[in-house]
C-alpha positions in Angstrom: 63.1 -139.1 17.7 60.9 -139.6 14.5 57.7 -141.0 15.4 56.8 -144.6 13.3 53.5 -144.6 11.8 51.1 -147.2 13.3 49.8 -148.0 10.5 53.0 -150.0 9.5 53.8 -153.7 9.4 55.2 -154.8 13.2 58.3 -156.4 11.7 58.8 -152.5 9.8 57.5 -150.8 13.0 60.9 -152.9 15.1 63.3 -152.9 12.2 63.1 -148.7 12.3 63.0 -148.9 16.1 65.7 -150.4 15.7 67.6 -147.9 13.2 66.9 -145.0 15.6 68.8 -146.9 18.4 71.9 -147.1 16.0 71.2 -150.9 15.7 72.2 -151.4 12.2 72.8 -155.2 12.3 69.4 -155.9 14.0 67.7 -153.1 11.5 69.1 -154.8 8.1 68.4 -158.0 9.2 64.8 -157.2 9.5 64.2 -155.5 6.7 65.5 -157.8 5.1 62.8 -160.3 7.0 60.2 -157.5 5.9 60.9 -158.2 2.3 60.8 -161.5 2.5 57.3 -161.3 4.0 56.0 -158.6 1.9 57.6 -159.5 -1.4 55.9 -156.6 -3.5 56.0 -154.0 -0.9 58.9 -151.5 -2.0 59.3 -149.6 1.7 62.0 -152.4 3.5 64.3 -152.0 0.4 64.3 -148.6 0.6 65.0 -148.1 4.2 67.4 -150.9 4.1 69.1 -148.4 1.6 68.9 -145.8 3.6 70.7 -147.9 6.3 73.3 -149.1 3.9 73.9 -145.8 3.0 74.6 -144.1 6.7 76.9 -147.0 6.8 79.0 -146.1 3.8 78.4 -149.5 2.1 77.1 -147.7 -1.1 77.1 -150.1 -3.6 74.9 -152.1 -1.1 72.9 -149.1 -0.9 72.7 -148.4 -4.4 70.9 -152.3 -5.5 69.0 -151.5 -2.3 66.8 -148.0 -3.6 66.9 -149.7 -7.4 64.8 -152.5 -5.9 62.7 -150.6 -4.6 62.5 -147.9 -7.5 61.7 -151.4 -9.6 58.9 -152.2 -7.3 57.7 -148.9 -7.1 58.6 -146.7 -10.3 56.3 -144.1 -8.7 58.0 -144.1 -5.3 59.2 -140.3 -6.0 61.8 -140.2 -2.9 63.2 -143.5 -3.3 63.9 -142.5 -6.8 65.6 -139.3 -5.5 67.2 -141.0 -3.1 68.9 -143.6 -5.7 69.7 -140.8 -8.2 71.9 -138.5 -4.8 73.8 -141.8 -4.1 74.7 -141.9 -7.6 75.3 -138.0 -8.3 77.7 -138.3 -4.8 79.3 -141.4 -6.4 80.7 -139.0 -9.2 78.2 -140.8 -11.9 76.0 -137.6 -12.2 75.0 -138.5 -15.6 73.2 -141.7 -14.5 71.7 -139.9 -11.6 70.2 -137.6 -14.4 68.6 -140.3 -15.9 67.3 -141.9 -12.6 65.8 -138.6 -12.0 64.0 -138.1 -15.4 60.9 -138.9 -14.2 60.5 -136.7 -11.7 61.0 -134.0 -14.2 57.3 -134.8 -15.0 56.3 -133.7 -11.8 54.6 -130.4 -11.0 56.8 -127.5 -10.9 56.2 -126.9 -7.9 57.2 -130.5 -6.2 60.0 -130.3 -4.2 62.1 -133.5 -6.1 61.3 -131.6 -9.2 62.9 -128.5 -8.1 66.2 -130.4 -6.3 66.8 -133.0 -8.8 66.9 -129.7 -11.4 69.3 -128.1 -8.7 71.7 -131.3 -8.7 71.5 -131.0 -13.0 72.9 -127.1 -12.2 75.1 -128.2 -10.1 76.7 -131.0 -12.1 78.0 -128.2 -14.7 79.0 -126.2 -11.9 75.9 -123.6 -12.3 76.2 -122.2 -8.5 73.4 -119.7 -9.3 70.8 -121.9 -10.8 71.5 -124.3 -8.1 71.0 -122.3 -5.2 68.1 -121.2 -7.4 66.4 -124.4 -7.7 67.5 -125.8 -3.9 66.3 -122.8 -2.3 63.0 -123.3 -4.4 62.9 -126.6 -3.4 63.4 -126.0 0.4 60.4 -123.3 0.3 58.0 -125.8 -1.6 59.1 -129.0 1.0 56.4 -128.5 3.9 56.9 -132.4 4.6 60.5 -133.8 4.7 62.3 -131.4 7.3 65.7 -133.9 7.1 65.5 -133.5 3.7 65.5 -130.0 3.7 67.9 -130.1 6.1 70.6 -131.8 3.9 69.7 -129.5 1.1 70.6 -126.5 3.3 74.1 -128.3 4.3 74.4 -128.1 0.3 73.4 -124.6 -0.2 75.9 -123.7 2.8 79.0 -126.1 1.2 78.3 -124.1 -2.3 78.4 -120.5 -0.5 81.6 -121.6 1.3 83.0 -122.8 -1.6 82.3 -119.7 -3.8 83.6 -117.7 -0.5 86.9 -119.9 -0.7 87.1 -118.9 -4.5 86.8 -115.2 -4.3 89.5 -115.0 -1.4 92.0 -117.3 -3.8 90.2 -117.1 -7.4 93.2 -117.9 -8.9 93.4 -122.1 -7.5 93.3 -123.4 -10.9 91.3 -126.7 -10.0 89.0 -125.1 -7.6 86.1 -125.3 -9.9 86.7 -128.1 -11.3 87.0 -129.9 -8.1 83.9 -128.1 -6.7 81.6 -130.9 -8.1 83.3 -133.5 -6.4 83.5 -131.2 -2.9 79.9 -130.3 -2.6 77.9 -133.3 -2.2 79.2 -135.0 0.5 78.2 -138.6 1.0 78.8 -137.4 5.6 75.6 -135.2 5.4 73.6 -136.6 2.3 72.0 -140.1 3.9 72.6 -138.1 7.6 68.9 -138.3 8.9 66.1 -140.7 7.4 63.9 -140.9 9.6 61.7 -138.6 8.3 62.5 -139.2 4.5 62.3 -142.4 4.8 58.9 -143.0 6.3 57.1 -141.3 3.4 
């Protein structure tokens, strides 16, 4: 189990306690408390998205990360976080511009490189997404659940490509593959990590 930073607010410290025992009820409802008390702070919104989105309720989600993209325009992985929930909401083009920003990041940042990997991936560029996400993977010393949903990715697009040179003549393959790949059952699968930083 992740550990919670001590340096933390209590009511954040029980609220993720709380999310780690599967007690999404008793987790929202505090976070939502720890907004409330910390009106400027943009951390409870985003885990409260975070929890929103393990439970499916993705527009929820969705207003969720915003808030807390609005409170924090710098907040790098809360805005990556809010443009994946849109990408896997088949609005990819709106998840482009969420993700703009972190365009302006250093080459060598790990958002940079999978936010230019989802772009690939949006026109079905399987090479230059693997490209960027295994890029991305290699520069990411700090999010391990991060990476670890990358690599579910990077193993969804092999399979797929796999699927497509046993039967390369399914005539929606491809154009289905956009929808296939980034599925919402692995994307939001393990915050704790993520989510603390």
């Amino acid at each position: 189990m992740q550990s919670i930073p001590d340096n933390l607010p209590p009511l954040m410290q029980q609220a993720i306690r709380a999310s780690q025992a599967n007690d999404s009820a008793t987790a929202l409802s505090l976070f939502e408390q720890a907004s409330q008390d910390e009106p400027g702070s943009p951390l409870p919104h985003f885990m409260m998205g975070a929890e929103l989105a393990q439970l499916g309720k993705m527009a929820e989600a969705e207003a969720a990360y915003a808030r807390a993209v609005i409170l924090a325009p710098e907040f790098s992985i809360a805005r990556f976080e809010l443009g994946v929930l849109q990408f896997v909401t088949a609005r990819p083009a709106i998840a482009m511009v969420t993700w703009q920003p972190l365009l302006q990041l250093p080459d060598s940042d790990p958002l940079k490189l999978f936010a230019l990997g989802y772009a690939e991936l949006a026109s079905d560029a399987f090479d230059g997404a693997l490209h960027y996400f295994e890029q991305g993977i290699a520069a990411n010393t700090t999010n391990a659940a991060l990476n670890g949903n990358i690599g579910l990715l990077i193993a969804e697009i092999h399979r797929l490509r796999a699927t497509q040179a046993i039967n390369p003549a399914a005539p929606h393959e491809e154009a289905a593959a956009e929808e296939a790949l980034p599925d919402n059952h692995f994307l939001l699968s393990n915050y704790n990590q993520s989510r603390l930083h």
